[in-house]
CHARMM internal coordinates of N, CA and C (Angstrom, degrees):
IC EDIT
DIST 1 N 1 CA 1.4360
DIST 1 CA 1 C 1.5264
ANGL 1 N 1 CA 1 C 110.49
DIST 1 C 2 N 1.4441
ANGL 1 CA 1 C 2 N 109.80
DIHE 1 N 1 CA 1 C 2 N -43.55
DIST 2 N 2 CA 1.8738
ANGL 1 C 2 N 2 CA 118.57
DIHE 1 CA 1 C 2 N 2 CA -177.43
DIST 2 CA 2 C 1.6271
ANGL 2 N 2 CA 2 C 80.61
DIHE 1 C 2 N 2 CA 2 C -50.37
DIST 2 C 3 N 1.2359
ANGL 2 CA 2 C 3 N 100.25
DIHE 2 N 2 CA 2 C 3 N -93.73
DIST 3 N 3 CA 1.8386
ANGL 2 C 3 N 3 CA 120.38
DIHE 2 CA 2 C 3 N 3 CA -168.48
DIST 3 CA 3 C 1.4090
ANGL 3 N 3 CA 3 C 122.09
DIHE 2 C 3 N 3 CA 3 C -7.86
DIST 3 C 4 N 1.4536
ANGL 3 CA 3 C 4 N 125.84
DIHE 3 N 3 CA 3 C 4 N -60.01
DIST 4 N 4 CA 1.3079
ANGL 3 C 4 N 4 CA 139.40
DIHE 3 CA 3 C 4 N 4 CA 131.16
DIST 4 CA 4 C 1.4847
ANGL 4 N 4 CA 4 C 134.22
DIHE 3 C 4 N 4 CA 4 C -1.36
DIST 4 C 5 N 1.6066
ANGL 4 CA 4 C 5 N 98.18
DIHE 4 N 4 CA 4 C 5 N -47.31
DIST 5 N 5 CA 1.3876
ANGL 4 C 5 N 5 CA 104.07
DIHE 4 CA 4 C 5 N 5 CA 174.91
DIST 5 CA 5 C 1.5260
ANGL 5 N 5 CA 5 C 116.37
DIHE 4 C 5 N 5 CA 5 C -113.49
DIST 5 C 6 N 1.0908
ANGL 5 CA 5 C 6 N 97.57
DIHE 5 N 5 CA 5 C 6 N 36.77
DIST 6 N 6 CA 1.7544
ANGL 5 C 6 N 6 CA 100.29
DIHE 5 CA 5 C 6 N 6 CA -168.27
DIST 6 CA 6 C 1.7987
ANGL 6 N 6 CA 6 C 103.11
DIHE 5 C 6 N 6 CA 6 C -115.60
DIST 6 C 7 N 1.5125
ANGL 6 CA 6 C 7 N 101.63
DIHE 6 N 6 CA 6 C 7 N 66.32
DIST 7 N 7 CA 1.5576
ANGL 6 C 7 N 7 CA 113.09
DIHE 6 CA 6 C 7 N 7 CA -168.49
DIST 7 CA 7 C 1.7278
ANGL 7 N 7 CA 7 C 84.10
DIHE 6 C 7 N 7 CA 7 C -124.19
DIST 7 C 8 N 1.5318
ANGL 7 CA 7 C 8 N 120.22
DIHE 7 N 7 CA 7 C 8 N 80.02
DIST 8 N 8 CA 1.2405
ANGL 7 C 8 N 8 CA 110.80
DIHE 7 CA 7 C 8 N 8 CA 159.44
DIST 8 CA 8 C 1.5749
ANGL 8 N 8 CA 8 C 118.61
DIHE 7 C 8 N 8 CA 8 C 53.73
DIST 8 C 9 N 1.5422
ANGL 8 CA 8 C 9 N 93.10
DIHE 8 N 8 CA 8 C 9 N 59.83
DIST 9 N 9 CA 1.3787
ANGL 8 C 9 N 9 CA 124.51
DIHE 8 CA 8 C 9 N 9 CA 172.94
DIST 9 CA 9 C 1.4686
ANGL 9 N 9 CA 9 C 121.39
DIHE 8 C 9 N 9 CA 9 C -141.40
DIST 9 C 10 N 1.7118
ANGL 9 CA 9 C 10 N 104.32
DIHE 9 N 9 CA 9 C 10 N 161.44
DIST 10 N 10 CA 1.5808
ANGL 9 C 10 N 10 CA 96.44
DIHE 9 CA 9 C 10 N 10 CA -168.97
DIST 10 CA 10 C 1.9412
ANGL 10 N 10 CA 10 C 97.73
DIHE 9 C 10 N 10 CA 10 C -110.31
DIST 10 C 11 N 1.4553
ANGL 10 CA 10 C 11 N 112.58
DIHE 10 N 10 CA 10 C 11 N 164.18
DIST 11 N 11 CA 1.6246
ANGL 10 C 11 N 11 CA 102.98
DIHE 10 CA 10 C 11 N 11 CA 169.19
DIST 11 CA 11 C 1.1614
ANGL 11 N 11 CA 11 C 119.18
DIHE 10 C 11 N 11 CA 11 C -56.03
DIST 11 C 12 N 1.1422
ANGL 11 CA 11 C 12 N 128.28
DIHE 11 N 11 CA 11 C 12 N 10.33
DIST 12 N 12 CA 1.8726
ANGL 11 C 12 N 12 CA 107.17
DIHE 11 CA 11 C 12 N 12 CA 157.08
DIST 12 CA 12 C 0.8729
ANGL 12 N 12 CA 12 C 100.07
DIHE 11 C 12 N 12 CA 12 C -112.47
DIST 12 C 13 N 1.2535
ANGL 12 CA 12 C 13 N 160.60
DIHE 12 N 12 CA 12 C 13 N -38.54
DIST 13 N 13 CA 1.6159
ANGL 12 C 13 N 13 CA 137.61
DIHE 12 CA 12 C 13 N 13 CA 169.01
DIST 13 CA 13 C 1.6546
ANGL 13 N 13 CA 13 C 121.51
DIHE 12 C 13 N 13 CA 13 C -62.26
DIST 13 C 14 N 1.3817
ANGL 13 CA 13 C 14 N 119.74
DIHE 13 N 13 CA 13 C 14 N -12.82
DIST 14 N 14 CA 1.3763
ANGL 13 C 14 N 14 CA 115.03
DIHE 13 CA 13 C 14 N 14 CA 179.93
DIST 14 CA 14 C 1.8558
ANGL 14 N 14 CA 14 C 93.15
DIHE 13 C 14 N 14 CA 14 C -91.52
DIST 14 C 15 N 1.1201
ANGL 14 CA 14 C 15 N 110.52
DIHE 14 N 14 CA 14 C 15 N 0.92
DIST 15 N 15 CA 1.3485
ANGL 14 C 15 N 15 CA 98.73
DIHE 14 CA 14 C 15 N 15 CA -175.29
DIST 15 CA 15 C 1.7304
ANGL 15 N 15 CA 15 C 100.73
DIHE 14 C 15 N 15 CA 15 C -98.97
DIST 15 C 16 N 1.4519
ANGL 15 CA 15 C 16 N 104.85
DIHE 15 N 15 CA 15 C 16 N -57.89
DIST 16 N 16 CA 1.3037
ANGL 15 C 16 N 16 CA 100.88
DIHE 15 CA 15 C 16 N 16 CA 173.32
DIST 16 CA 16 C 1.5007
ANGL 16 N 16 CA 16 C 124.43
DIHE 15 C 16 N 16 CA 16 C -33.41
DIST 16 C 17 N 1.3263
ANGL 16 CA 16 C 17 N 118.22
DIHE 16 N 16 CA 16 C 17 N -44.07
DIST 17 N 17 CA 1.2968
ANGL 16 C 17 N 17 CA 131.97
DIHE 16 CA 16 C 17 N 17 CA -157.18
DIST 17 CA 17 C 1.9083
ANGL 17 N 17 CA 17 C 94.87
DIHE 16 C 17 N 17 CA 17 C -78.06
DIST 17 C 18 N 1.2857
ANGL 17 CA 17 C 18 N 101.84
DIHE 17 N 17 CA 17 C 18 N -26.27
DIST 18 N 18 CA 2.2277
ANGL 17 C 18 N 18 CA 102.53
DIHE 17 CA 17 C 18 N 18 CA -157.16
DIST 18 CA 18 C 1.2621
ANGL 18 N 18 CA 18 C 75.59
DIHE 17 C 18 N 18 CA 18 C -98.86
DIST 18 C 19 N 1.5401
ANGL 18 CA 18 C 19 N 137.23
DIHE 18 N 18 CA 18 C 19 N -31.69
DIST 19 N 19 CA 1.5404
ANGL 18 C 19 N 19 CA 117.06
DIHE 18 CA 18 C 19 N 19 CA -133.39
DIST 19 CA 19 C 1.4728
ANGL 19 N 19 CA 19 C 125.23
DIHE 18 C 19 N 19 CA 19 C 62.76
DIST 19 C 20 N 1.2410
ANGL 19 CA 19 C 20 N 123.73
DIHE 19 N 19 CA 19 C 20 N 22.87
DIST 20 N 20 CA 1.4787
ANGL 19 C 20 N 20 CA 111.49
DIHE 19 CA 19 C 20 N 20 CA -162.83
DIST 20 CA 20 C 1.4643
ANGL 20 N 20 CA 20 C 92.16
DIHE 19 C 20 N 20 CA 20 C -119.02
DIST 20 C 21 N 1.5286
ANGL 20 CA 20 C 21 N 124.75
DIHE 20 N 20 CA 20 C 21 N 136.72
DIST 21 N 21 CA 1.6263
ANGL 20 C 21 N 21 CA 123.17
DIHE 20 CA 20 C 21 N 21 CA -178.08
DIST 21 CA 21 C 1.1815
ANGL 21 N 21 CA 21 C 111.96
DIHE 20 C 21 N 21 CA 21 C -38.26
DIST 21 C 22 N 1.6189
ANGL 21 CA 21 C 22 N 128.44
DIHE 21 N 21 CA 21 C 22 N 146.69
DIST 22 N 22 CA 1.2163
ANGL 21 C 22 N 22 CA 122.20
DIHE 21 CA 21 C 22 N 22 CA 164.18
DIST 22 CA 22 C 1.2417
ANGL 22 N 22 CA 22 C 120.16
DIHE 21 C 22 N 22 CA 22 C -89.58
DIST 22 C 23 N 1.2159
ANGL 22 CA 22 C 23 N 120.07
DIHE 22 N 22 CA 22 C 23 N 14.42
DIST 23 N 23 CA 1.8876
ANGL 22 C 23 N 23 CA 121.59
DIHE 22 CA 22 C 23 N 23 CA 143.23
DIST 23 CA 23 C 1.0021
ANGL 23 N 23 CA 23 C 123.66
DIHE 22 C 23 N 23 CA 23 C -74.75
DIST 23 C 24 N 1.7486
ANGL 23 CA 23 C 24 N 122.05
DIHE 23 N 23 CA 23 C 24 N -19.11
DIST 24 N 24 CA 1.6371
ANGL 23 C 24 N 24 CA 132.64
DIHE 23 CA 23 C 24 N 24 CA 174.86
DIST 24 CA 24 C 1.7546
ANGL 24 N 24 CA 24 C 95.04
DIHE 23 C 24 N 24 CA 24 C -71.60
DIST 24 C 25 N 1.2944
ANGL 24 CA 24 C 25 N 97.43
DIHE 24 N 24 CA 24 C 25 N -54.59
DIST 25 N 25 CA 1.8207
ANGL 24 C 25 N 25 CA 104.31
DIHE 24 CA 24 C 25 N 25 CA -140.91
DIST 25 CA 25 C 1.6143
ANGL 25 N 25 CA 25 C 72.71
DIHE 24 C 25 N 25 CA 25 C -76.99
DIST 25 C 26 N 1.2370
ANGL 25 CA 25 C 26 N 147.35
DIHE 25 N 25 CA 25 C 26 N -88.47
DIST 26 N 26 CA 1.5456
ANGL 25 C 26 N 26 CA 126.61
DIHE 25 CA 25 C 26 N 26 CA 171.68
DIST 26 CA 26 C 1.4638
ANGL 26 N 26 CA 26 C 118.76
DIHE 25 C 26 N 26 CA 26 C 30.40
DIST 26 C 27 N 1.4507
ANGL 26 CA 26 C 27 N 96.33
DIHE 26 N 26 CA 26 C 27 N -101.54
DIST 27 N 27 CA 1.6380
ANGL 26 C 27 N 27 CA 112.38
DIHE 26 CA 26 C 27 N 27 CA 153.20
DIST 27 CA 27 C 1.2194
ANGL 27 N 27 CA 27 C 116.93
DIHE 26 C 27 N 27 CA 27 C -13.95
DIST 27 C 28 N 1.1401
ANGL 27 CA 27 C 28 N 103.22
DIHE 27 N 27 CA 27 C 28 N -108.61
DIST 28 N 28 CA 2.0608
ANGL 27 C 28 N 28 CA 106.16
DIHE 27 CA 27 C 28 N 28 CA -179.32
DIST 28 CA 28 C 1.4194
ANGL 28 N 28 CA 28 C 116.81
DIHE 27 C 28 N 28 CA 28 C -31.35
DIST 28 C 29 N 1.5477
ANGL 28 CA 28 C 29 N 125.46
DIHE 28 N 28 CA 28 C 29 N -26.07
DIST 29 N 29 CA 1.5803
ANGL 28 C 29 N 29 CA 117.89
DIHE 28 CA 28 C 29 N 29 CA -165.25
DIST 29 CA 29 C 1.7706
ANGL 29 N 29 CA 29 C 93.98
DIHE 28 C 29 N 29 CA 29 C -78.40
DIST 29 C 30 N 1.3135
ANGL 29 CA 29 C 30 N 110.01
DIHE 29 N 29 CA 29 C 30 N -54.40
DIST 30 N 30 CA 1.2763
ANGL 29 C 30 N 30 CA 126.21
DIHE 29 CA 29 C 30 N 30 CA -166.30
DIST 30 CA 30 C 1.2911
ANGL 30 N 30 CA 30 C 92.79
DIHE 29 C 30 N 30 CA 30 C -63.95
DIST 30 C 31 N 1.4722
ANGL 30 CA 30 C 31 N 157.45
DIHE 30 N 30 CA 30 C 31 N -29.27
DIST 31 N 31 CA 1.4232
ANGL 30 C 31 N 31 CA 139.13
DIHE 30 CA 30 C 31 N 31 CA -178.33
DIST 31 CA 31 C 1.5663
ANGL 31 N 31 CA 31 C 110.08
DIHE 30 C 31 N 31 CA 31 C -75.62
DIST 31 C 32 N 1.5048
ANGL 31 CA 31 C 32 N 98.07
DIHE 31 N 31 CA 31 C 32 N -42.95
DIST 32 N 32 CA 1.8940
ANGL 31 C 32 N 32 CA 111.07
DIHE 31 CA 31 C 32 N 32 CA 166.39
DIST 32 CA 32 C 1.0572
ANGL 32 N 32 CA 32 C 100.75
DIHE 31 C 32 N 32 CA 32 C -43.21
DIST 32 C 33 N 1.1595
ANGL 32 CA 32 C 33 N 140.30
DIHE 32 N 32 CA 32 C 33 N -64.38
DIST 33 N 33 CA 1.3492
ANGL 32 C 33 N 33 CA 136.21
DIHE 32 CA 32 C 33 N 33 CA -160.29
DIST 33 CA 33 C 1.3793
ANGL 33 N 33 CA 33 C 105.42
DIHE 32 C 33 N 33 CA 33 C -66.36
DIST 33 C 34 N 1.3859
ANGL 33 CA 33 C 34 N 126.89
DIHE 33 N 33 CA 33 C 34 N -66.94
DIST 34 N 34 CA 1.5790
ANGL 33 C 34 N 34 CA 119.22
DIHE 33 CA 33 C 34 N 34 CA 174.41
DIST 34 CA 34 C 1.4796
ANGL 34 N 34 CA 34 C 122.77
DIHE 33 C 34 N 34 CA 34 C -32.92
DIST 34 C 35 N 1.4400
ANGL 34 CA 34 C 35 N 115.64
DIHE 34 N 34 CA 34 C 35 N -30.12
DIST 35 N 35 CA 1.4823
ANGL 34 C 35 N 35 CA 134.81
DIHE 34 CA 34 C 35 N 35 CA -179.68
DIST 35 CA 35 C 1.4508
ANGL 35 N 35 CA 35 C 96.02
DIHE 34 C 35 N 35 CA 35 C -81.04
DIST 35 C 36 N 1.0788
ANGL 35 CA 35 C 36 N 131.19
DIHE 35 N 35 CA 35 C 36 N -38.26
DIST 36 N 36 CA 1.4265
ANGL 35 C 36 N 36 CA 138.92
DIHE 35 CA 35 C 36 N 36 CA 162.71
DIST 36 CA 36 C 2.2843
ANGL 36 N 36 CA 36 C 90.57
DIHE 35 C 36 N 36 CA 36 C 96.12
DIST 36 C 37 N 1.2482
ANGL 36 CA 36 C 37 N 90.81
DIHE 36 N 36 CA 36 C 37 N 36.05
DIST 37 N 37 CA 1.5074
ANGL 36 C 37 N 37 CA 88.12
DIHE 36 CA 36 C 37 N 37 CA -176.85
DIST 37 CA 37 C 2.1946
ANGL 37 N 37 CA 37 C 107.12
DIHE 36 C 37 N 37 CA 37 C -90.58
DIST 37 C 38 N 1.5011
ANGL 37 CA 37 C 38 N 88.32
DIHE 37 N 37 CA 37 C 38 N -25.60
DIST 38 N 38 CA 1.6269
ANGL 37 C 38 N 38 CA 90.10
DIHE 37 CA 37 C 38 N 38 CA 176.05
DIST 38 CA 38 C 2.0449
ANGL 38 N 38 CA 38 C 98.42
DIHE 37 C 38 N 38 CA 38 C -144.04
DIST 38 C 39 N 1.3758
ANGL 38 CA 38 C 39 N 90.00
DIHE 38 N 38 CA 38 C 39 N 141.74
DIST 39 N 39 CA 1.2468
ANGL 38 C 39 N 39 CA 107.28
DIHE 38 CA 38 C 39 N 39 CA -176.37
DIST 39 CA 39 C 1.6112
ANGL 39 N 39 CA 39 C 126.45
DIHE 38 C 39 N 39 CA 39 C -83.70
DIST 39 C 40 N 1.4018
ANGL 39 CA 39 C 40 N 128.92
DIHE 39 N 39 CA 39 C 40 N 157.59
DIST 40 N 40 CA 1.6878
ANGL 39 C 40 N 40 CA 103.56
DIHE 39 CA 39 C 40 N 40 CA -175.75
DIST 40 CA 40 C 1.4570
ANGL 40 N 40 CA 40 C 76.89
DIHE 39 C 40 N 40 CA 40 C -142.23
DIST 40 C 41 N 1.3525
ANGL 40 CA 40 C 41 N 107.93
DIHE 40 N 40 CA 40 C 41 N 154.95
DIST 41 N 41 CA 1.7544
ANGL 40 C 41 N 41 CA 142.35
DIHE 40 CA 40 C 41 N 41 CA -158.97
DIST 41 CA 41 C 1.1391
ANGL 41 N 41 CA 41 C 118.40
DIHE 40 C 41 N 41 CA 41 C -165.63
DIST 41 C 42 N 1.3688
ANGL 41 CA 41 C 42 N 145.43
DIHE 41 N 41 CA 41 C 42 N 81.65
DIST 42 N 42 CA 1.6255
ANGL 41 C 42 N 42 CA 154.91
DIHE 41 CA 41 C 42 N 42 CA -150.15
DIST 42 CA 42 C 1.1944
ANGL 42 N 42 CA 42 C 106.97
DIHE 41 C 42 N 42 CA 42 C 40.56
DIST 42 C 43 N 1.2504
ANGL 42 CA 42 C 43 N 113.20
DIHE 42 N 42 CA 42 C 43 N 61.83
DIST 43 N 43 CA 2.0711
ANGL 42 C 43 N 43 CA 112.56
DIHE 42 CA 42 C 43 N 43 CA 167.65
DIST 43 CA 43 C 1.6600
ANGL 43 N 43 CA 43 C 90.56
DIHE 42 C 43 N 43 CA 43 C 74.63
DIST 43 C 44 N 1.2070
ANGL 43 CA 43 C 44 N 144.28
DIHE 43 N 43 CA 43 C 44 N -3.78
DIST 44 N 44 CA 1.4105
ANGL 43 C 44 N 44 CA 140.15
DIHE 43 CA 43 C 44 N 44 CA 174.42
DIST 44 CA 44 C 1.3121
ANGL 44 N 44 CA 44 C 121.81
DIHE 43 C 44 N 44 CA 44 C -82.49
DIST 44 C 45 N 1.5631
ANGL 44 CA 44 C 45 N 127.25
DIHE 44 N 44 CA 44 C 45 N 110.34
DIST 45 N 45 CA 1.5795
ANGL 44 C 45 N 45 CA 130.79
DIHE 44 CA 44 C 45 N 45 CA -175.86
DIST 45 CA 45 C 1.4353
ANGL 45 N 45 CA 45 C 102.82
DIHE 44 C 45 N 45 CA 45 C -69.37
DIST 45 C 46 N 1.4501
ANGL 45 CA 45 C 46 N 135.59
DIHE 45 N 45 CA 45 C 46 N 128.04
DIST 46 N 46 CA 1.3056
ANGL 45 C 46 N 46 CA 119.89
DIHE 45 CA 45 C 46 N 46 CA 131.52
DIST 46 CA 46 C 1.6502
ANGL 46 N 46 CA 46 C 128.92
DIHE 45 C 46 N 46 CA 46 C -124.79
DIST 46 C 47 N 1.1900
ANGL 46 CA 46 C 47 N 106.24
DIHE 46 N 46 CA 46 C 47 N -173.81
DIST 47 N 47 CA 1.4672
ANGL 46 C 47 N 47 CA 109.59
DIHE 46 CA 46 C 47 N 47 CA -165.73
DIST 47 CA 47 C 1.8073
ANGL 47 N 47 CA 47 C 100.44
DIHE 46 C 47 N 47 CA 47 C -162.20
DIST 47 C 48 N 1.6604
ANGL 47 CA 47 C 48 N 97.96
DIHE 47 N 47 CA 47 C 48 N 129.42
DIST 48 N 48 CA 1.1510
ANGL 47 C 48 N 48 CA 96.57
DIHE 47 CA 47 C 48 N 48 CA -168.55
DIST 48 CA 48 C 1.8201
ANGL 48 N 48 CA 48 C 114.50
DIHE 47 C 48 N 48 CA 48 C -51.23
DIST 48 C 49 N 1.2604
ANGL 48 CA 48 C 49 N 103.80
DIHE 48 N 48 CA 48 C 49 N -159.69
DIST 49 N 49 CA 1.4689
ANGL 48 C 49 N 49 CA 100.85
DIHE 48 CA 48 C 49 N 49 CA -169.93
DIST 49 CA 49 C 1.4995
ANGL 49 N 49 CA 49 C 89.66
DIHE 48 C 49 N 49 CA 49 C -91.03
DIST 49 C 50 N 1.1712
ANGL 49 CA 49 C 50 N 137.10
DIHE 49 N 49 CA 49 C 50 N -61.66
DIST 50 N 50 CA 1.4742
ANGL 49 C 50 N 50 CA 137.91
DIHE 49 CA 49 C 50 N 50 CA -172.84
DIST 50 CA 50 C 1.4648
ANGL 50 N 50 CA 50 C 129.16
DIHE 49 C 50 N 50 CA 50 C -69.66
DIST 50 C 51 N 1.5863
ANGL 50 CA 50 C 51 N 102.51
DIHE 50 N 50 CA 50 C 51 N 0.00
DIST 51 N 51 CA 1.7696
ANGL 50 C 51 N 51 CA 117.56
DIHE 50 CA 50 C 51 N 51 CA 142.47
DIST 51 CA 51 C 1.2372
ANGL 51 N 51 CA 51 C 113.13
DIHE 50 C 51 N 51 CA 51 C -73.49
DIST 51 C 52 N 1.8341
ANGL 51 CA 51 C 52 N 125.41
DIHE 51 N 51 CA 51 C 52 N -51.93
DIST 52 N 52 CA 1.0854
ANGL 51 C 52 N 52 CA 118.36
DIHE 51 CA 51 C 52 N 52 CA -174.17
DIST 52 CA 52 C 1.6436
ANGL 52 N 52 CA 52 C 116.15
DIHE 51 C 52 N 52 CA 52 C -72.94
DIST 52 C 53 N 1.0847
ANGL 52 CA 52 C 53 N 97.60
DIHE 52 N 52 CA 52 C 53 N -31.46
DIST 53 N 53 CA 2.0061
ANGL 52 C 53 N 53 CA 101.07
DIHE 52 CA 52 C 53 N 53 CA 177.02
DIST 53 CA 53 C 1.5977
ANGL 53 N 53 CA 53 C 97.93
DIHE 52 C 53 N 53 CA 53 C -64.59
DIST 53 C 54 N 1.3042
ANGL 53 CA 53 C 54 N 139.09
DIHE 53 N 53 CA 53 C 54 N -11.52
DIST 54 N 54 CA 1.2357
ANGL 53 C 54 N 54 CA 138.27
DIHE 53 CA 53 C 54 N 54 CA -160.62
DIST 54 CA 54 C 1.4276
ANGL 54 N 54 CA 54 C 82.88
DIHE 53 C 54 N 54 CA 54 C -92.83
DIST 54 C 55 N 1.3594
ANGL 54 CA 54 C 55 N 116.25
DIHE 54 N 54 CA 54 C 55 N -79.12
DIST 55 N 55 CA 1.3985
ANGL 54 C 55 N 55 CA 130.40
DIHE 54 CA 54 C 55 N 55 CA -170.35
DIST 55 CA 55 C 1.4452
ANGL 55 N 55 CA 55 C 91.03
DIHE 54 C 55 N 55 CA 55 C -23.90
DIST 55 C 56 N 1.6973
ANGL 55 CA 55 C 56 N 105.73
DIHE 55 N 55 CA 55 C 56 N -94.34
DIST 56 N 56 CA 1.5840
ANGL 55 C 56 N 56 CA 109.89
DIHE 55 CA 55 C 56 N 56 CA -167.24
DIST 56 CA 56 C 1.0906
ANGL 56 N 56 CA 56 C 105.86
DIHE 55 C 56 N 56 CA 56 C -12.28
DIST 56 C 57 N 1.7724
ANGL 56 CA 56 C 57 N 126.36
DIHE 56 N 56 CA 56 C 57 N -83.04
DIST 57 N 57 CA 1.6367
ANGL 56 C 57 N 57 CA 130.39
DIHE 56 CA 56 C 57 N 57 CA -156.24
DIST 57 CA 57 C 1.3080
ANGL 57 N 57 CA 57 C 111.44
DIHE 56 C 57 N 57 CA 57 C -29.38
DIST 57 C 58 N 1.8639
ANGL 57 CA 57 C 58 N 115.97
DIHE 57 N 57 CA 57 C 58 N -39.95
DIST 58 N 58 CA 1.3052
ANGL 57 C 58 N 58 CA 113.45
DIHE 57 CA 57 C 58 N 58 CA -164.18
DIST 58 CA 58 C 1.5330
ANGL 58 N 58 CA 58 C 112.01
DIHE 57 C 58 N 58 CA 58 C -78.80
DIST 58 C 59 N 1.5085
ANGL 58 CA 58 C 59 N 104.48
DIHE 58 N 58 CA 58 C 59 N -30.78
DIST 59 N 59 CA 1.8543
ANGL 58 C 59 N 59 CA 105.91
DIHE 58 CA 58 C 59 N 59 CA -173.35
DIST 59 CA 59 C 1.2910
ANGL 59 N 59 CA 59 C 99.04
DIHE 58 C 59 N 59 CA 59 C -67.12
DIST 59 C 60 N 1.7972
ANGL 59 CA 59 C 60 N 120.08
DIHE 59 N 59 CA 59 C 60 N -37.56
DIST 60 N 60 CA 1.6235
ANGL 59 C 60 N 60 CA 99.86
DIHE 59 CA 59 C 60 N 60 CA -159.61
DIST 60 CA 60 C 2.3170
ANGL 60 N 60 CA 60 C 103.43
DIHE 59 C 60 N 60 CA 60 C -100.71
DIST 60 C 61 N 1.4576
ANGL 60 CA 60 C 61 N 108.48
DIHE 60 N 60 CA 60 C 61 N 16.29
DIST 61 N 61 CA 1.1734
ANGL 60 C 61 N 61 CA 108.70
DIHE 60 CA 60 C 61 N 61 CA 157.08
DIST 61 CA 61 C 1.5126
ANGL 61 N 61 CA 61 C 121.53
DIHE 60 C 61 N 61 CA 61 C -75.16
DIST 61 C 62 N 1.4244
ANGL 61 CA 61 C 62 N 117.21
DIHE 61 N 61 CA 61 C 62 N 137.16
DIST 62 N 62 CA 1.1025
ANGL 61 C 62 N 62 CA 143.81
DIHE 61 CA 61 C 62 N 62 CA -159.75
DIST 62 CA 62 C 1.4037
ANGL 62 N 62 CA 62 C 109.35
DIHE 61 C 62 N 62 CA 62 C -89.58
DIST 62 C 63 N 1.7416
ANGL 62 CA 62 C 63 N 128.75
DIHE 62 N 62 CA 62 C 63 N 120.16
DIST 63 N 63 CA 1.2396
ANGL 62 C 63 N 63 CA 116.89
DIHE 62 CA 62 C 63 N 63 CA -171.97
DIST 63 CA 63 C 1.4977
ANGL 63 N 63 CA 63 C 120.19
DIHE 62 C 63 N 63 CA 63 C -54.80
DIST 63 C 64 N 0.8748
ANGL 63 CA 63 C 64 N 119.77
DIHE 63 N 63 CA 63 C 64 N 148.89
DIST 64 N 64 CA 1.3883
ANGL 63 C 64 N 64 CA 121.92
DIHE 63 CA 63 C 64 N 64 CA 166.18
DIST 64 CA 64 C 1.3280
ANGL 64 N 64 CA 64 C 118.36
DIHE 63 C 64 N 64 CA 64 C -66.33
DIST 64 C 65 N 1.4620
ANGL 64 CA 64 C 65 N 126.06
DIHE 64 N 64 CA 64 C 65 N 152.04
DIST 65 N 65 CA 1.1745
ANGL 64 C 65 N 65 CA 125.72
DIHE 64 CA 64 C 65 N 65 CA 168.38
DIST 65 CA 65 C 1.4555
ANGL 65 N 65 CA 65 C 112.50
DIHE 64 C 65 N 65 CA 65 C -123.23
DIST 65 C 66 N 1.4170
ANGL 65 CA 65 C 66 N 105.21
DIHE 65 N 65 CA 65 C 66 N 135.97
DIST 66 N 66 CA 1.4381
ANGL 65 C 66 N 66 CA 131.64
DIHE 65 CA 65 C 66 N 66 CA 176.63
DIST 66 CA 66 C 1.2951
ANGL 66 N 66 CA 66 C 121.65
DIHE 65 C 66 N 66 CA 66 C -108.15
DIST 66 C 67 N 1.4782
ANGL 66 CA 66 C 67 N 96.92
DIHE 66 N 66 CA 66 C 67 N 123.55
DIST 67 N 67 CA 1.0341
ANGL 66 C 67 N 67 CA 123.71
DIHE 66 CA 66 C 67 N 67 CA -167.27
DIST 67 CA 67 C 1.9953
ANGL 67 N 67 CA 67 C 98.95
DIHE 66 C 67 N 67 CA 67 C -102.53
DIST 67 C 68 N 1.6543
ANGL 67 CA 67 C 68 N 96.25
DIHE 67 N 67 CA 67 C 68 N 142.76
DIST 68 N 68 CA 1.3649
ANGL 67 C 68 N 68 CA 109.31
DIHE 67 CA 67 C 68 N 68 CA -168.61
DIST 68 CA 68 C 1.7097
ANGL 68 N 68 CA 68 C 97.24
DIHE 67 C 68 N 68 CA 68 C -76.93
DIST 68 C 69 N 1.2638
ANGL 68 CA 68 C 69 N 117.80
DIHE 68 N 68 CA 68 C 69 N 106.14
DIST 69 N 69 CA 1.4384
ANGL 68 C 69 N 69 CA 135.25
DIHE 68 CA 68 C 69 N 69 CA 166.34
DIST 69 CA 69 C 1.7182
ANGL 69 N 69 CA 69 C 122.23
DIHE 68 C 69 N 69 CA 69 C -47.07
DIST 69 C 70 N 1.6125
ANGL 69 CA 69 C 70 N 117.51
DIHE 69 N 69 CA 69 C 70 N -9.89
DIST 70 N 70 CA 1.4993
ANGL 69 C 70 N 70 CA 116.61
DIHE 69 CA 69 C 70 N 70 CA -173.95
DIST 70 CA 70 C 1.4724
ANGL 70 N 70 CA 70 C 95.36
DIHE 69 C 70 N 70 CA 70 C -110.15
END
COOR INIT
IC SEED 1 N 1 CA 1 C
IC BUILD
């Protein structure tokens, strides 16, 4: 969900937007970045376009259902 929203935004708007504390989303942005998976530019997260199209696909995929195999 962070990842997703990391189109040239700062930690309080990616938080507003997830709901998720901005001491969490903090956290996670700054490890992205060490991973070098999202970039930061005046307090601004980004992430290429085909990280974030990645992200999306996964938030708006639909759980699977499992079916009992015995």
């Amino acid at each position: 969900m962070v990842l997703a929203n990391t189109n040239n935004n700062t930690i309080k708007e990616i938080s507003r937007k997830t709901g998720i504390k901005e001491e969490a989303v903090y956290h996670l942005l700054e490890f992205l970045v060490i991973a070098r998976v999202v970039k930061k530019e005046n307090d601004r997260y980004y992430a290429d376009e085909t990280t974030r199209t990645i992200a999306e696909f996964l938030l708006n995929m639909k759980s699977p259902e499992f079916n009992d195999v015995n």
